[in-house]
C-alpha atoms as a printed R data frame, in Angstrom:
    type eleno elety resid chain resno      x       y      z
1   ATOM     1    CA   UNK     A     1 56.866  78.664 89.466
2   ATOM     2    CA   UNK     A     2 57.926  79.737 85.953
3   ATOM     3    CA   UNK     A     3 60.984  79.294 84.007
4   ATOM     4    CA   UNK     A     4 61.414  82.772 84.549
5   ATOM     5    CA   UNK     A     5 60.804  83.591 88.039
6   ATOM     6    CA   UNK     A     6 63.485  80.234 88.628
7   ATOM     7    CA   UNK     A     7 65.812  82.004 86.898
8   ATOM     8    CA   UNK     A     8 65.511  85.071 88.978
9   ATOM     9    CA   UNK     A     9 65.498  83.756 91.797
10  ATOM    10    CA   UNK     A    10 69.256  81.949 90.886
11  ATOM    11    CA   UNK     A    11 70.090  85.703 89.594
12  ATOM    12    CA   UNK     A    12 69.225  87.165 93.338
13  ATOM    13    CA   UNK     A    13 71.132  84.167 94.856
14  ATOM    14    CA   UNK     A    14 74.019  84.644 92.849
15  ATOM    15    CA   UNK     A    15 74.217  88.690 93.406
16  ATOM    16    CA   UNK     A    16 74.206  87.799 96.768
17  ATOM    17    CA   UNK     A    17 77.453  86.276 96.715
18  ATOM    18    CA   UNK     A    18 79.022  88.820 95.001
19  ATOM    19    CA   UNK     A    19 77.503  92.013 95.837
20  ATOM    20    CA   UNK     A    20 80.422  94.678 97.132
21  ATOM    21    CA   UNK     A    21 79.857  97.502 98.968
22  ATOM    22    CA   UNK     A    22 77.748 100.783 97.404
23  ATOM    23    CA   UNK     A    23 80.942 102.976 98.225
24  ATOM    24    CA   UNK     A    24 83.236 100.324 96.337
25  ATOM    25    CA   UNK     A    25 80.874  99.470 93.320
26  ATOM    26    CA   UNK     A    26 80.920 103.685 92.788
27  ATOM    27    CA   UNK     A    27 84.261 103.728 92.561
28  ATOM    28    CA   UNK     A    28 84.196 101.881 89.804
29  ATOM    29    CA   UNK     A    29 81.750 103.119 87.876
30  ATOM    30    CA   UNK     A    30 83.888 105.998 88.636
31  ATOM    31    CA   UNK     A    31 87.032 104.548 87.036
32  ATOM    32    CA   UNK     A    32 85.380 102.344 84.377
33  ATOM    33    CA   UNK     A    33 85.557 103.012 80.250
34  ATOM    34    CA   UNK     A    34 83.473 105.568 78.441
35  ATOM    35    CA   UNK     A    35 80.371 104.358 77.328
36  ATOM    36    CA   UNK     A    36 80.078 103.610 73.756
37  ATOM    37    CA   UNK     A    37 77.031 104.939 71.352
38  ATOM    38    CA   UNK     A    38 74.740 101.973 71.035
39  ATOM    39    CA   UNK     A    39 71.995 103.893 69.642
40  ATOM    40    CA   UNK     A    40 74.294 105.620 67.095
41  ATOM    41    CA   UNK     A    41 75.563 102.508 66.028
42  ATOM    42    CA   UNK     A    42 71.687 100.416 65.584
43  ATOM    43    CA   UNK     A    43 70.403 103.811 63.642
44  ATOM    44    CA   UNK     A    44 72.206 102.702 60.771
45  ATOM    45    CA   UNK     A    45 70.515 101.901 57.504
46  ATOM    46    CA   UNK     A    46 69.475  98.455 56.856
47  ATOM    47    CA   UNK     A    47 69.293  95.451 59.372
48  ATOM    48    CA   UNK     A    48 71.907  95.702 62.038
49  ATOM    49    CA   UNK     A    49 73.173  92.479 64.165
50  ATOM    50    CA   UNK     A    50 73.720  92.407 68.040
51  ATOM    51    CA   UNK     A    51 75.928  88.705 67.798
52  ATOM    52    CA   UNK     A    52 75.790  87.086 71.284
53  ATOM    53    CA   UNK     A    53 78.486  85.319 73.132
54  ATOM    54    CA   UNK     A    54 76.253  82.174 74.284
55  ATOM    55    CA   UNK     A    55 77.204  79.320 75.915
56  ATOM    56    CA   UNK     A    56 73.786  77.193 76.600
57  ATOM    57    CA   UNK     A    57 70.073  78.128 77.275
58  ATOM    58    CA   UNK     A    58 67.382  76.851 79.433
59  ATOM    59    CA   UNK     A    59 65.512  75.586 76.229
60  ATOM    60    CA   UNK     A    60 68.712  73.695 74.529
61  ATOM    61    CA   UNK     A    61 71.093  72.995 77.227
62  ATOM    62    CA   UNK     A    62 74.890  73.333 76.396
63  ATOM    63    CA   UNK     A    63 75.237  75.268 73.268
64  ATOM    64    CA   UNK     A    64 79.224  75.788 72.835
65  ATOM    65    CA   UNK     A    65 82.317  75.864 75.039
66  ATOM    66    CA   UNK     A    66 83.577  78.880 74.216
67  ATOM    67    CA   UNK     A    67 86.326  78.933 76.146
68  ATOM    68    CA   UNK     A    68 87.786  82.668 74.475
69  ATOM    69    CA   UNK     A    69 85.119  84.451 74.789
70  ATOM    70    CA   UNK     A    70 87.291  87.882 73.592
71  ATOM    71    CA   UNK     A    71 88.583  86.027 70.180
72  ATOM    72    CA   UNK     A    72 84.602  84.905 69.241
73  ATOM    73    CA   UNK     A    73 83.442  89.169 70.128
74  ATOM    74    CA   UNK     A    74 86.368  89.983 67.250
75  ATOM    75    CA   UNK     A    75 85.004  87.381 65.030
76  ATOM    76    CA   UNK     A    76 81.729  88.917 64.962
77  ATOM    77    CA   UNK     A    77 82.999  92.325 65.066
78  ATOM    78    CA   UNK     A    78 85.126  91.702 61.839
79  ATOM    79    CA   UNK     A    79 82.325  90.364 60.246
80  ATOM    80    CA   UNK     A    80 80.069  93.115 60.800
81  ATOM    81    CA   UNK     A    81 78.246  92.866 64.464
82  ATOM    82    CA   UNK     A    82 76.917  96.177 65.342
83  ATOM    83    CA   UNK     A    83 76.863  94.855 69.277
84  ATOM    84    CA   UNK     A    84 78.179  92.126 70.745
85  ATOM    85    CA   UNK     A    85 75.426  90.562 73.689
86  ATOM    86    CA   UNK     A    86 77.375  88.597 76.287
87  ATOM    87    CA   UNK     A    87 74.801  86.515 78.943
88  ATOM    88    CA   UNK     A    88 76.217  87.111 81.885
89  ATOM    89    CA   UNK     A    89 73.892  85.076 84.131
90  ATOM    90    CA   UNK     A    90 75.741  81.792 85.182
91  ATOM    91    CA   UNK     A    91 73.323  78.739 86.367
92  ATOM    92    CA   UNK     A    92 71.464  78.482 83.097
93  ATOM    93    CA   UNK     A    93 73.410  80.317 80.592
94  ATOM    94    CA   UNK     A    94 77.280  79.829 81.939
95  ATOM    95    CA   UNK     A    95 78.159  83.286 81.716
96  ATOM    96    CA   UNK     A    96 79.853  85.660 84.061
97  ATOM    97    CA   UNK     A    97 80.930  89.106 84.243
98  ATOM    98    CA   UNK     A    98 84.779  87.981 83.626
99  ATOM    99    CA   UNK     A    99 83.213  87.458 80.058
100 ATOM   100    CA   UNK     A   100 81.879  91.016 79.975
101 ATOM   101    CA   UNK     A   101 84.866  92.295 80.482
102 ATOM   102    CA   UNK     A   102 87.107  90.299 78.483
103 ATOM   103    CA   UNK     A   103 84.743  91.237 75.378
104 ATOM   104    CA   UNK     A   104 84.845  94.742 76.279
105 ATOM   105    CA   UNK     A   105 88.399  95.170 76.276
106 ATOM   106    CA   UNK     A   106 89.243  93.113 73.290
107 ATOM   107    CA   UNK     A   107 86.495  95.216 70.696
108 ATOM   108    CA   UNK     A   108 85.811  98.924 69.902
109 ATOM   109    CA   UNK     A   109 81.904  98.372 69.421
110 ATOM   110    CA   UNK     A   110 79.569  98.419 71.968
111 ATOM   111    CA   UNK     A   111 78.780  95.719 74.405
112 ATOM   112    CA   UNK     A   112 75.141  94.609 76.004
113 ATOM   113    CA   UNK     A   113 75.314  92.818 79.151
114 ATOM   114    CA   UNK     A   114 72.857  90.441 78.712
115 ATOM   115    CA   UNK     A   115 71.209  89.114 82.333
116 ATOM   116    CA   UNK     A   116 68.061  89.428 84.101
117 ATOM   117    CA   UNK     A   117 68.118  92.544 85.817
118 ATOM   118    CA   UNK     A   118 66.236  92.881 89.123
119 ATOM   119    CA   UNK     A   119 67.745  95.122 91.560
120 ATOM   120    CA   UNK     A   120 69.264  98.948 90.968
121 ATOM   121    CA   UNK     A   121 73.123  97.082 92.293
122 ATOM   122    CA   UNK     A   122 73.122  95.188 89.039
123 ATOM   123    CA   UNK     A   123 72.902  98.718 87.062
124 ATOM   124    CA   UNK     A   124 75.940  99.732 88.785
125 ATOM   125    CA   UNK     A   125 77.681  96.339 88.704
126 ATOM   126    CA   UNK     A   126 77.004  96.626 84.880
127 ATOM   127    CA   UNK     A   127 78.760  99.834 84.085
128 ATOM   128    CA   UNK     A   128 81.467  98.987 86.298
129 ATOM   129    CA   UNK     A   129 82.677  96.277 83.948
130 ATOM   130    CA   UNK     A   130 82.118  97.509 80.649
131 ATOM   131    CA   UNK     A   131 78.429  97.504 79.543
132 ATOM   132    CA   UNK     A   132 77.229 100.353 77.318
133 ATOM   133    CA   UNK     A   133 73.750  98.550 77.323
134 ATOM   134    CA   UNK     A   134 71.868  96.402 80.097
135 ATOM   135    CA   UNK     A   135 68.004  94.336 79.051
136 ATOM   136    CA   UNK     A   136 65.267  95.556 80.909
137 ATOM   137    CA   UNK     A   137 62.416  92.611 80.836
138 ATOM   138    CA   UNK     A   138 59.496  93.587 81.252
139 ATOM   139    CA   UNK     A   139 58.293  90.117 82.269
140 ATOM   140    CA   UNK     A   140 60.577  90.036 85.000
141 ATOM   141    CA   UNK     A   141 59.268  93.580 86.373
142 ATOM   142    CA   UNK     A   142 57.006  95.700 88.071
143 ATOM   143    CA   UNK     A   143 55.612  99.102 86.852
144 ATOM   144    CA   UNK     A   144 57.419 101.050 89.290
145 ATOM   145    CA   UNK     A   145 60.389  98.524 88.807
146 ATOM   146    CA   UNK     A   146 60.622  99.153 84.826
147 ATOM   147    CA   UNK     A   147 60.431 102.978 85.415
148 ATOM   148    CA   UNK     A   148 62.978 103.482 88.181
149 ATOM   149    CA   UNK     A   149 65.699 100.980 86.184
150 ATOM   150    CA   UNK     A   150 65.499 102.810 82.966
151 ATOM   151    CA   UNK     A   151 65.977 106.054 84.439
152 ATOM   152    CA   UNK     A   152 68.852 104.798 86.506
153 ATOM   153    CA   UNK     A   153 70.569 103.228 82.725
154 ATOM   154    CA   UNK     A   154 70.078 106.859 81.599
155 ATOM   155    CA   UNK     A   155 71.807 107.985 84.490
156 ATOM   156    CA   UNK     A   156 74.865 106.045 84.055
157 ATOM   157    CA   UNK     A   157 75.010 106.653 80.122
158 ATOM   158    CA   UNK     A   158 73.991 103.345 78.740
159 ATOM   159    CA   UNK     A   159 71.287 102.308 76.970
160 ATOM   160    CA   UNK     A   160 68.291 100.145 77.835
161 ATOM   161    CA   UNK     A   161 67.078  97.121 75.172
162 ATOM   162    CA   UNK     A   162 63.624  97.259 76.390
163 ATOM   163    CA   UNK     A   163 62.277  93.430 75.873
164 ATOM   164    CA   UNK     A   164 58.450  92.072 75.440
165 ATOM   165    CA   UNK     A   165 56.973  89.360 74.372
166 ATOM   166    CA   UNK     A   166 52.907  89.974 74.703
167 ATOM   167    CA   UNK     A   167 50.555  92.902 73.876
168 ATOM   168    CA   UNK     A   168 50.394  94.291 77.376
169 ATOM   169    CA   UNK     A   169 53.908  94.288 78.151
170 ATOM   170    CA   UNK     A   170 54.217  96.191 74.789
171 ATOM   171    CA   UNK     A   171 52.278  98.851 76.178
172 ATOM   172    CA   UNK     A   172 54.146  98.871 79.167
173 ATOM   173    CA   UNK     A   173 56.999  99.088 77.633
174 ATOM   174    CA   UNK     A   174 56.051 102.307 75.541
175 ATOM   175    CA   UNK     A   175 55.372 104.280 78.425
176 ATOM   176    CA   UNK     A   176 58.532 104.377 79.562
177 ATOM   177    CA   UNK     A   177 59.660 106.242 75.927
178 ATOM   178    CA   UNK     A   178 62.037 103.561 75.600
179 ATOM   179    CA   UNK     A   179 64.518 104.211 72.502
180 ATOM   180    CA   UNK     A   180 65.005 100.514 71.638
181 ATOM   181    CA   UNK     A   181 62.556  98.433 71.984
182 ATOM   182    CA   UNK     A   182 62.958  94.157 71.454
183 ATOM   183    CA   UNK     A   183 60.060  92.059 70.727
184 ATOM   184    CA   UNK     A   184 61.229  87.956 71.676
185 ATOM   185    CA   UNK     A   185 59.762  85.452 70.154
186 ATOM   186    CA   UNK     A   186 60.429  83.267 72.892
187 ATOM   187    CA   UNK     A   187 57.825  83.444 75.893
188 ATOM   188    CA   UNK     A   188 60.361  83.191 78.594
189 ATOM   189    CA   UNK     A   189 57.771  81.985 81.114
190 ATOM   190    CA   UNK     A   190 57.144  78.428 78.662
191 ATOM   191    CA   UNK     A   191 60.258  78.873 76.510
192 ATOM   192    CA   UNK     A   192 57.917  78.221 73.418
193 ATOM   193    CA   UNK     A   193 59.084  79.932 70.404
194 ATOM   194    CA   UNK     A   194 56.377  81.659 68.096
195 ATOM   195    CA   UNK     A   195 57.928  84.138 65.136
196 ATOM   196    CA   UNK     A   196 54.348  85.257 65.030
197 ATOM   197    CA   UNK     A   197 54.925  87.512 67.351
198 ATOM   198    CA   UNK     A   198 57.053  89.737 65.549
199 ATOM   199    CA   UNK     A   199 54.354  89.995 62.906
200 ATOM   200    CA   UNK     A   200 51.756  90.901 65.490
201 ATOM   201    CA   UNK     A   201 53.962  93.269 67.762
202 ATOM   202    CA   UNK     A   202 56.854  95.064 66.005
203 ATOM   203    CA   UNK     A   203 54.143  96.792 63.773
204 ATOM   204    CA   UNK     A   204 53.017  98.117 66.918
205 ATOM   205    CA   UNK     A   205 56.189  99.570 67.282
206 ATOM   206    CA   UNK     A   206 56.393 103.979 66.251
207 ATOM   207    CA   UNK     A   207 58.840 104.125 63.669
208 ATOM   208    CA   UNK     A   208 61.350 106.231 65.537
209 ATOM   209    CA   UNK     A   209 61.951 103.510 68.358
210 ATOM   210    CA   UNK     A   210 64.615 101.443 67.064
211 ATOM   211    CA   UNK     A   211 63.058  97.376 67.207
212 ATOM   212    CA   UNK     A   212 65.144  94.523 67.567
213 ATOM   213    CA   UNK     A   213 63.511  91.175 67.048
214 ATOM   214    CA   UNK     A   214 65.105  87.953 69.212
215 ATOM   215    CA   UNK     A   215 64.904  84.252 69.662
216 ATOM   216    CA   UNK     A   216 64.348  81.696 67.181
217 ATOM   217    CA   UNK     A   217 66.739  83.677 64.164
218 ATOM   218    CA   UNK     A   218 68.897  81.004 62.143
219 ATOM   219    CA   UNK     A   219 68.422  81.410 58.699
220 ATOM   220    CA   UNK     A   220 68.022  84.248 56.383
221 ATOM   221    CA   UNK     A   221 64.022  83.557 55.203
222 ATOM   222    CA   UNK     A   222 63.909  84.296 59.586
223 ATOM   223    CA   UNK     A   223 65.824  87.331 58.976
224 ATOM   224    CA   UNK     A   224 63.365  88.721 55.954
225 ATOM   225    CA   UNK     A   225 60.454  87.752 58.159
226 ATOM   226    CA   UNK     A   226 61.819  89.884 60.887
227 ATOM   227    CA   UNK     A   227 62.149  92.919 58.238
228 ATOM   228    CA   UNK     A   228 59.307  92.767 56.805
229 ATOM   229    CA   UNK     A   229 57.440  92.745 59.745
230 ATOM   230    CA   UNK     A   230 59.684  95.889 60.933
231 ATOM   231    CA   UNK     A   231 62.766  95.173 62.729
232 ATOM   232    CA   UNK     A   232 65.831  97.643 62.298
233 ATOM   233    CA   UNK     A   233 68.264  94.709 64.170
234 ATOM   234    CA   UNK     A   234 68.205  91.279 65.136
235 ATOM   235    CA   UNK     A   235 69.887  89.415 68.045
236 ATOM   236    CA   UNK     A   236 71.343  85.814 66.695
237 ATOM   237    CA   UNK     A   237 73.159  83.640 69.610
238 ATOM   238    CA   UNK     A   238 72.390  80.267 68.760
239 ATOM   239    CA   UNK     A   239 72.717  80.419 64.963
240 ATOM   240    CA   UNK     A   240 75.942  81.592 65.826
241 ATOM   241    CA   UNK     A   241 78.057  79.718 68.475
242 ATOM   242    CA   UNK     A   242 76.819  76.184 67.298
243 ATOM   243    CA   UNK     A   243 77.875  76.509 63.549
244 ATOM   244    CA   UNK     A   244 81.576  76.148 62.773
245 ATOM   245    CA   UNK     A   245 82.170  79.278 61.140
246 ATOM   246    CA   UNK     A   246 80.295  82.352 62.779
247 ATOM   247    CA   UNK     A   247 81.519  85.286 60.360
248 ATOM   248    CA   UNK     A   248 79.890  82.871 57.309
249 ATOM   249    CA   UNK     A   249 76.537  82.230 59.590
250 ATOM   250    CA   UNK     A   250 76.676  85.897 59.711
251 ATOM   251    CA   UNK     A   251 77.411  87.171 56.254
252 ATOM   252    CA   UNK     A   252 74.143  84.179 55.147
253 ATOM   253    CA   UNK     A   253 71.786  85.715 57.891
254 ATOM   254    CA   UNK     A   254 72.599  88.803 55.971
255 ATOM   255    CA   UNK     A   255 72.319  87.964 52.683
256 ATOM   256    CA   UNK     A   256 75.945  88.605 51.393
257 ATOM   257    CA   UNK     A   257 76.637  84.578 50.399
């Protein structure tokens, strides 16, 4: 069994617990905030940010306490974070959806909920507390599987962050028409890191999909590499929780000193 299909098989465990009724979880999706325009907000010229609320990671263990998860969203919003990405899945990342929403409700820009998403209730679950986007990994699902969720995040006004990490699931991924696309250097079925792969994929990439390149991001030659191989954003989590001032990791990731 890979990392991956462990970590799914917590996720499914987990919803389990947790899962409400359809009637209920409608109701509020029904009541919940208006989504907010990720794809307006990741069009914007130059290299855009998504800043992730990360506590650990299967590859490095415990990462930071974070124990206000609303106060770090505001750091990274102030400092120029066109998202904010907040993991949500609990065994190997110690998030939850209390951290969604506290995120949500402290910032004005839009929100990913960050999980592994394998069955339509999460979708729901997702807009109910707050998310204007939700990751789709292709990894993690089937042909029919990919299909069916993206149409159902259309459905409910979000946005999809369509994530691959080979050649085939690239391909995949396009034939859905995805609008944002993210290539991960990480290969979440070894957790071995490779930048390579931006160089190789995101070129790949049409020029009107927006392309977000993730893992492995901590210093700014990372960032140019990303660039120049294509990317319009990148995703930083690590870079940011672990160093002492996030806003300064930030405005160095970005070139502004």
């Amino acid at each position: 069994m890979t990392v991956l299909n462990e970590i799914i098989a917590g996720v499914r465990e987990d919803l389990a617990e947790r899962r409400v009724s359809l009637a209920q979880i409608h109701d509020m999706v029904a009541s919940a905030s208006p989504v907010r325009d990720a794809l307006l907000v990741l069009s914007s010229e130059g290299i855009s940010i998504i800043a992730e609320v990360k506590r650990s990671s299967p590859s490095k263990g415990a990462l930071a306490e974070i124990s206000d998860p609303a106060a770090l969203a505001k750091i990274y919003q102030d400092a120029g974070a066109s998202v904010v990405s907040v993991l949500t899945e609990k065994r190997r990342f110690g998030g939850s959806l209390d951290d969604l929403v506290a995120v949500r409700n402290a910032i004005t820009i839009p929100v990913l909920r960050k999980d592994f998403m394998v069955d339509e209730y999460q979708f729901y679950e997702a807009r109910a507390h707050g998310a204007d986007m939700v990751l789709l990994i292709v990894a993690a699902l089937s042909v029919s599987q990919l299909r069916d969720f993206a149409a159902l995040t259309r459905e409910l006004g979000m946005q999809s962050l369509v994530e691959v990490h080979t050649e085939d699931e690239l391909v995949r991924a396009l034939e859905i028409s995805p609008q944002i696309v993210g290539v991960n250097s990480r290969n979440l079925k070894t957790l071995e890191v490779d930048q390579e792969v931006f160089a190789s994929l995101i070129p790949q990439i049409p020029n009107h999909i927006i392309c977000v390149a993730e893992s492995g991001i901590t210093t700014r030659s990372d960032v140019e590499f990303a660039q120049k191989s294509g990317a319009n954003v990148i995703l930083v989590g690590e870079a940011l929780v672990r160093g002492s001032d996030p806003a300064a990791t930030m405005r160095a990731l970005l070139g502004q000193g």
